[in-house]
C-alpha positions in Angstrom: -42.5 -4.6 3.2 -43.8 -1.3 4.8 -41.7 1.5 5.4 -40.6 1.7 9.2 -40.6 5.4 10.5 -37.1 6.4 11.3 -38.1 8.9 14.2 -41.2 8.9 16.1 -42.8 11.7 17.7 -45.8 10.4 20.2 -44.6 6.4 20.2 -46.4 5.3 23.4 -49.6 7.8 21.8 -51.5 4.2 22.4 -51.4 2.1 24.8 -53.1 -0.6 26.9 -54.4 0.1 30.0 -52.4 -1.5 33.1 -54.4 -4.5 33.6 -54.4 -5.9 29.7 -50.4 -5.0 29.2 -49.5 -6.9 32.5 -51.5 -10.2 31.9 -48.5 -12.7 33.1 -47.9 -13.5 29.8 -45.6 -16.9 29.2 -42.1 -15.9 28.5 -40.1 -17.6 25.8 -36.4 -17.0 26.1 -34.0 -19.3 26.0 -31.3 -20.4 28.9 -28.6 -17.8 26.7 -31.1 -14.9 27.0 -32.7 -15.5 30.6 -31.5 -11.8 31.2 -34.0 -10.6 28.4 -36.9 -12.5 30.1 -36.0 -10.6 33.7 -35.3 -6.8 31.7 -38.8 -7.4 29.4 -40.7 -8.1 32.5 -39.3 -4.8 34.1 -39.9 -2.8 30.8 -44.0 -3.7 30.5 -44.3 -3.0 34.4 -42.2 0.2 34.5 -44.3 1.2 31.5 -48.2 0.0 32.9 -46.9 2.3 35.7 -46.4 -1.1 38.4 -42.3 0.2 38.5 -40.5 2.9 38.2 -39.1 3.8 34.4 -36.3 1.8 33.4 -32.9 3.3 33.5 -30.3 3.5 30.2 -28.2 0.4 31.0 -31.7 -1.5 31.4 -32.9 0.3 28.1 -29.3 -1.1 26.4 -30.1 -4.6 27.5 -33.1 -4.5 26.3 -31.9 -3.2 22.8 -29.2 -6.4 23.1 -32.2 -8.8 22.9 -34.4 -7.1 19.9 -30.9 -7.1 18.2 -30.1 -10.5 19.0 -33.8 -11.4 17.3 -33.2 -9.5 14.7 -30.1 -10.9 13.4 -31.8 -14.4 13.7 -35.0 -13.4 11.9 -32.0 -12.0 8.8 -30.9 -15.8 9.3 -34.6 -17.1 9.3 -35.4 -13.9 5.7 -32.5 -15.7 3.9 -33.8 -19.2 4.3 -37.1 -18.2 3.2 -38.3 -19.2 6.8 -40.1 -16.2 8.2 -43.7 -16.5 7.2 -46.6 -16.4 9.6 -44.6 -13.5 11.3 -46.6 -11.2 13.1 -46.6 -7.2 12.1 -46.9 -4.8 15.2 -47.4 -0.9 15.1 -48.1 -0.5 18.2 -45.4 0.1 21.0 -47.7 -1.7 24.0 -48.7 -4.4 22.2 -45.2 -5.4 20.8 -44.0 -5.4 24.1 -45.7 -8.0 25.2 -45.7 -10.2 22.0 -41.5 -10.0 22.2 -42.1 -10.9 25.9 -44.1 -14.0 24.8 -42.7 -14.9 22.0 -39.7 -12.8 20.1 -39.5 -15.1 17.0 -43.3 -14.3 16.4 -42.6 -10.9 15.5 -41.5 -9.8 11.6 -38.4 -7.4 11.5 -40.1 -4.3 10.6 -41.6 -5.3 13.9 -38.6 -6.0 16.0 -37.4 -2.1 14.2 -40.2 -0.5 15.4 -40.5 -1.8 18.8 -36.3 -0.6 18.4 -37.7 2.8 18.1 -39.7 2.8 20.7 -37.3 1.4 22.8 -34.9 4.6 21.1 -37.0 7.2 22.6 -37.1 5.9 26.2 -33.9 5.5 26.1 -33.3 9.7 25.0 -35.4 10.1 28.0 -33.0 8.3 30.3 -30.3 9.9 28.9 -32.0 13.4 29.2 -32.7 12.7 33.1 -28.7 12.5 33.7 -28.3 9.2 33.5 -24.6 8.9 35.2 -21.5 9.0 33.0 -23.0 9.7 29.9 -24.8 13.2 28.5 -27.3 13.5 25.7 -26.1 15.5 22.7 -23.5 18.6 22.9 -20.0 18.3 21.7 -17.6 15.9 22.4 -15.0 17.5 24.6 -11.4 15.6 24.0 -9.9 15.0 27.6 -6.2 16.7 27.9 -3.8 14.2 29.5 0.0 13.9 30.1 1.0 10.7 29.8 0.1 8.1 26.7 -3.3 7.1 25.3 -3.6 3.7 24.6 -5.6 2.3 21.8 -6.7 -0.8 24.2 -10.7 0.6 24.5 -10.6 -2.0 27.4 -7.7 0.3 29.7 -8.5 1.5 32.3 -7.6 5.0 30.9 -10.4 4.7 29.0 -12.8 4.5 32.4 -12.2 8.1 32.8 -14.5 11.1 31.3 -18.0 11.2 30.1 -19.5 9.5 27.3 -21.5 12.0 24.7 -24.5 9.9 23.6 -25.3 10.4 19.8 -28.3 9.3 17.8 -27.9 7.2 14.6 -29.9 8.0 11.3 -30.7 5.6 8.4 -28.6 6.2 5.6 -31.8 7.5 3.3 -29.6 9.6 0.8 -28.3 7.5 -2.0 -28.6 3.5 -3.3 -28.8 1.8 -1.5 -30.5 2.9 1.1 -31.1 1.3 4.5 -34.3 2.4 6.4 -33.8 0.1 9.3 -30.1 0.6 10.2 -29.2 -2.0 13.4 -27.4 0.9 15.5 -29.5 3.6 17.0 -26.9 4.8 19.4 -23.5 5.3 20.3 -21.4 6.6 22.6 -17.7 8.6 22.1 -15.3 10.6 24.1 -12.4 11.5 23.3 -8.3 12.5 24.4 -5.8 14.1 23.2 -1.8 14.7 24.9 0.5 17.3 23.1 1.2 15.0 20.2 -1.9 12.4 19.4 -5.3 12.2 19.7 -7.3 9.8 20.4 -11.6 8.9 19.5 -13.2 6.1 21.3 -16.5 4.6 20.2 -18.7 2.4 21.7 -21.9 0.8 20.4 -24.2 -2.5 21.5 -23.8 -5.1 18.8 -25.5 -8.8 20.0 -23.1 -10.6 17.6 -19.5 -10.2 16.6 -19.3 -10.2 13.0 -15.6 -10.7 12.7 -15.0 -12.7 9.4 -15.1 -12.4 5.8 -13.8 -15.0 4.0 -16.9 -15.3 1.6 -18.8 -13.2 -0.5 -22.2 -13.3 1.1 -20.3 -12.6 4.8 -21.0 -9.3 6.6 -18.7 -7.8 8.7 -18.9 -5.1 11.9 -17.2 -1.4 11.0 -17.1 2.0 11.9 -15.7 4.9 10.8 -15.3 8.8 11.5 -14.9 11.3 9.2 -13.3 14.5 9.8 -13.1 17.4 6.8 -9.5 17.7 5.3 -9.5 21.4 5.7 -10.6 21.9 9.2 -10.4 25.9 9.5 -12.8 25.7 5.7 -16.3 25.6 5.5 -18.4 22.8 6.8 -18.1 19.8 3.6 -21.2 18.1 3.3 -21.8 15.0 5.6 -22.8 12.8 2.5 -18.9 11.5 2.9 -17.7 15.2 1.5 -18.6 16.6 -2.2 -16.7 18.0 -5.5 -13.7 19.6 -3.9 -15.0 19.6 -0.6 -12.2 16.2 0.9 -13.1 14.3 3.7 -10.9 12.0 5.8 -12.7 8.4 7.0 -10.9 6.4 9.6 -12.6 3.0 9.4 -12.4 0.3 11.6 -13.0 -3.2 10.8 -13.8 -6.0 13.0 -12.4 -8.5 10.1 -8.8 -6.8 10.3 -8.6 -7.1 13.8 -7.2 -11.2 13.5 -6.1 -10.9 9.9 -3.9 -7.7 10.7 -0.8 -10.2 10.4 -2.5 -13.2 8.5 -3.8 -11.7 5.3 -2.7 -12.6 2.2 -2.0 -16.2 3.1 -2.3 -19.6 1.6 -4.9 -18.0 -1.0 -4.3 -19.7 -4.4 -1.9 -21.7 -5.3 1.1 -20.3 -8.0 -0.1 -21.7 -11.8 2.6 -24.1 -12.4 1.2 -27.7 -11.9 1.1 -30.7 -13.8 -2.9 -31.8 -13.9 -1.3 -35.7 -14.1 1.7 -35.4 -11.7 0.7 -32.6 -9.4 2.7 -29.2 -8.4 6.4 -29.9 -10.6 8.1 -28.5 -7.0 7.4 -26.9 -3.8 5.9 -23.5 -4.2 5.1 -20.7 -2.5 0.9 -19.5 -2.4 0.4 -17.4 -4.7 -2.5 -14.6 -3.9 -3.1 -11.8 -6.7 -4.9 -9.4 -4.5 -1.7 -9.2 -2.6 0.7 -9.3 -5.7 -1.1 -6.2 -7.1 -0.5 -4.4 -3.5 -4.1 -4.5 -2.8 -4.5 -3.7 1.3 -7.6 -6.0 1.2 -5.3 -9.2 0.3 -1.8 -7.7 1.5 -1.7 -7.1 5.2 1.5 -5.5 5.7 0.1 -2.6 4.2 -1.6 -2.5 7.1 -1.1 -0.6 9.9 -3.8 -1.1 12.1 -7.6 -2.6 11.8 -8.0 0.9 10.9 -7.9 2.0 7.2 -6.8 5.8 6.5 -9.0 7.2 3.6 -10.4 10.0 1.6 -13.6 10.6 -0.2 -15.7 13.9 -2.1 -18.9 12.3 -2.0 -20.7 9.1 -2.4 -19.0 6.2 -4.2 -15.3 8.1 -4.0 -14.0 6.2 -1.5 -10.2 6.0 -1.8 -7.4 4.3 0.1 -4.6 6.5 1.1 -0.8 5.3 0.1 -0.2 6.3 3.3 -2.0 4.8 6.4 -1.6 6.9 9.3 -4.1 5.3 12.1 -3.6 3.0 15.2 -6.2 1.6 16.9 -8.0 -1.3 18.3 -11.3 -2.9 18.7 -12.8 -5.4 21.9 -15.7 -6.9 21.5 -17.2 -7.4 25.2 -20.8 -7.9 26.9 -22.7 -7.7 23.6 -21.3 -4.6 22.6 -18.2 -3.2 20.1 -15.4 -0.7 21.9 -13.3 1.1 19.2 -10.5 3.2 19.9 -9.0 5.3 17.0 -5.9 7.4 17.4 -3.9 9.6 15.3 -0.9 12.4 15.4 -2.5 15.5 15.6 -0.2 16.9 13.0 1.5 14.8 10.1 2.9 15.3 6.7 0.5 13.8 4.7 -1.5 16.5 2.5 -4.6 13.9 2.2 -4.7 13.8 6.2 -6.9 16.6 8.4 -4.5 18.4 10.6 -5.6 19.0 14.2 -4.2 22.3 14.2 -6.8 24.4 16.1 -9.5 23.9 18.4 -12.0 22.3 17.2 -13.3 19.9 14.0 -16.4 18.7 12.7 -16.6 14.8 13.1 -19.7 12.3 11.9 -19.9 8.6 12.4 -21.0 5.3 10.3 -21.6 2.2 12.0 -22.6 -0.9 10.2 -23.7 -3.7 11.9 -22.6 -7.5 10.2 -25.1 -9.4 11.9 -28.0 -7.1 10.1 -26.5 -7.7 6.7 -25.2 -4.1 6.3 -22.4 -2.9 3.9 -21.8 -0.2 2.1 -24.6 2.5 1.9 -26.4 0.2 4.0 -25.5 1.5 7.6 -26.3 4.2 10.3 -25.2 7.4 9.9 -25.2 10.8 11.9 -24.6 14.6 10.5 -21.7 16.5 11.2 -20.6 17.1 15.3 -18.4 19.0 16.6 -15.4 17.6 18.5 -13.4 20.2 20.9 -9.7 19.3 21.5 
């Protein structure tokens, strides 16, 4: 498989002229996707110069429906079904081969042609694209009244987006050079007691379940340093003595938060002949050994409280301190995490002054990432 650049510096350095990229090509898109046949066709005659450029939302639907043909090329990968897949390096010409024909394309293809999509989309953002700004910190709105953890409230309709760029996670194994996410979007609020982080990212499929093994589920997470008035801990999830708290969010909690732990396995006291000797109770060990995996009343939210001092030290707290919420809506994840700004808990950061470093993970279920498979961004700064 060839490597896929993770940042591209001239991506539309070739291109076909006007006449060859708009050639009326035959669209195949199915009755579910019709909206990707009318946004591709606006994409390859904004970009042969035939309309103006695209704007951000346009750019986002667009991203929906490589996303969507990604995660069904994964499908296609892990039924040995994808050969005779084409291999595009080229930002023109895989334009119009998704346009004709999206399952033609390999996945490094569909990545790159992500990428290209990636910078348009910073140039959209760039040229004030309304209710959202490129880059800077995320300033924490001050309010009076509650902040609800519904990302759907109207509440939540109020203040500007800060549009972040993902990386791959290319640090440690295993690494993930083609992460699903290449942007979100956060803001933030805060009242004299709690604060409050809202993410929002497009996903095309909500990856909701595990129950087996081989299922991947939809996260996120923030990370904040323990110390906040200290240096600067690495972003590689912290280092030796250098604590990080990670908030993460997972889609898979969000219907189990009351239902874990249930009918599992049934207790070891049956007759092989005569069946169970009386009615029992299900018996799950993951939930008998307090494990907040299998036991959901440990829970408090979809939102697990945890430290960490580098890679592969992720801990669960004893103590789980975050409310939240996630809504999956209009191919895309909304996730609301909130928090006292001050606790008793030693392993928790303490929002005692003004302002915090804060870095993301997202990792997208329907790409088959877990783990150090995911998309990443370095350290920003959140003012509250």
């Amino acid at each position: 498989m060839k490597p896929v650049l993770s940042k591209l510096t001239q991506p539309w350095l070739v291109w076909m002229s006007a006449a060859a990229l708009f050639s009326a090509p035959s669209f195949a898109f199915s009755k579910e996707n019709a909206g990707c046949d009318t946004v591709s066709r606006k994409y390859i005659e904004s970009k042969a110069g035939a309309k103006a450029p695209i704007n951000a939302n346009e750019l986002e639907s667009l991203m929906v429906c490589i996303d969507s043909q990604i995660h069904a090329q994964r499908e296609r990968e892990s039924h040995m079904a994808n050969e005779g897949t084409q291999d595009l390096r080229n930002c023109g010409r895989l334009s119009e081969a998704f346009a004709k024909n999206p399952g033609d394309l390999s996945i490094d293809s569909l990545d790159f042609f992500m990428e290209c999509l990636s910078e348009d989309y910073k140039e959209a953002l760039q040229s004030k694209d309304k209710g959202v700004v490129f880059g800077g910190n995320i300033a924490a709105r001050k309010v009076g009244g509650e902040i609800p953890t519904d990302p759907l409230d109207d509440f939540w309709k109020e203040g500007t987006f800060v549009a972040l760029e993902m990386d791959p996670q290319m640090i440690t194994n295993p690494m993930w050079p083609n992460p699903s996410t290449r942007w979100i979007r956060v803001k933030a609020a805060r009242n004299d007691k709690d604060i409050a982080v809202m993410l929002t990212w497009i996903d095309s499929t909500q990856n909701d379940e595990m129950i087996r093994s081989e299922q991947y589920k939809d996260q996120a997470a923030i990370m904040f340093p323990v110390n906040q008035e200290g240096e600067e801990p690495p972003f590689t999830m912290g280092g030796d003595g250098e604590w990080v708290n990670i908030w993460q969010w997972k889609a898979s909690w969000e219907s189990s938060v009351d239902n874990a732990g249930k009918e599992y396995f049934p207790e070891p006291d049956m007759d092989m002949e005569k069946g169970f000797k009386g009615q029992v109770e299900s018996y799950n060990p993951g939930k008998v050994s307090g494990n907040i995996f299998a036991d959901s009343s440990k829970r408090r939210s979809p939102i697990e409280d945890l430290n960490a001092e580098g890679f592969s030290t992720l801990t669960t707290q004893d103590q789980q301190d975050i409310d939240g919420k996630g809504k999956w809506f209009d191919n895309r994840w909304a996730v609301v995490f909130k928090r006292a700004l001050v606790n008793n808990d030693e392993n928790d950061s303490q929002f005692t002054t003004t302002k915090t470093p804060i870095a993301f993970a997202i990792w997208n279920g329907g790409n088959k990432e877990r783990n150090g498979q995911k998309a990443v961004t370095q350290f920003h700064i959140l003012e509250y």
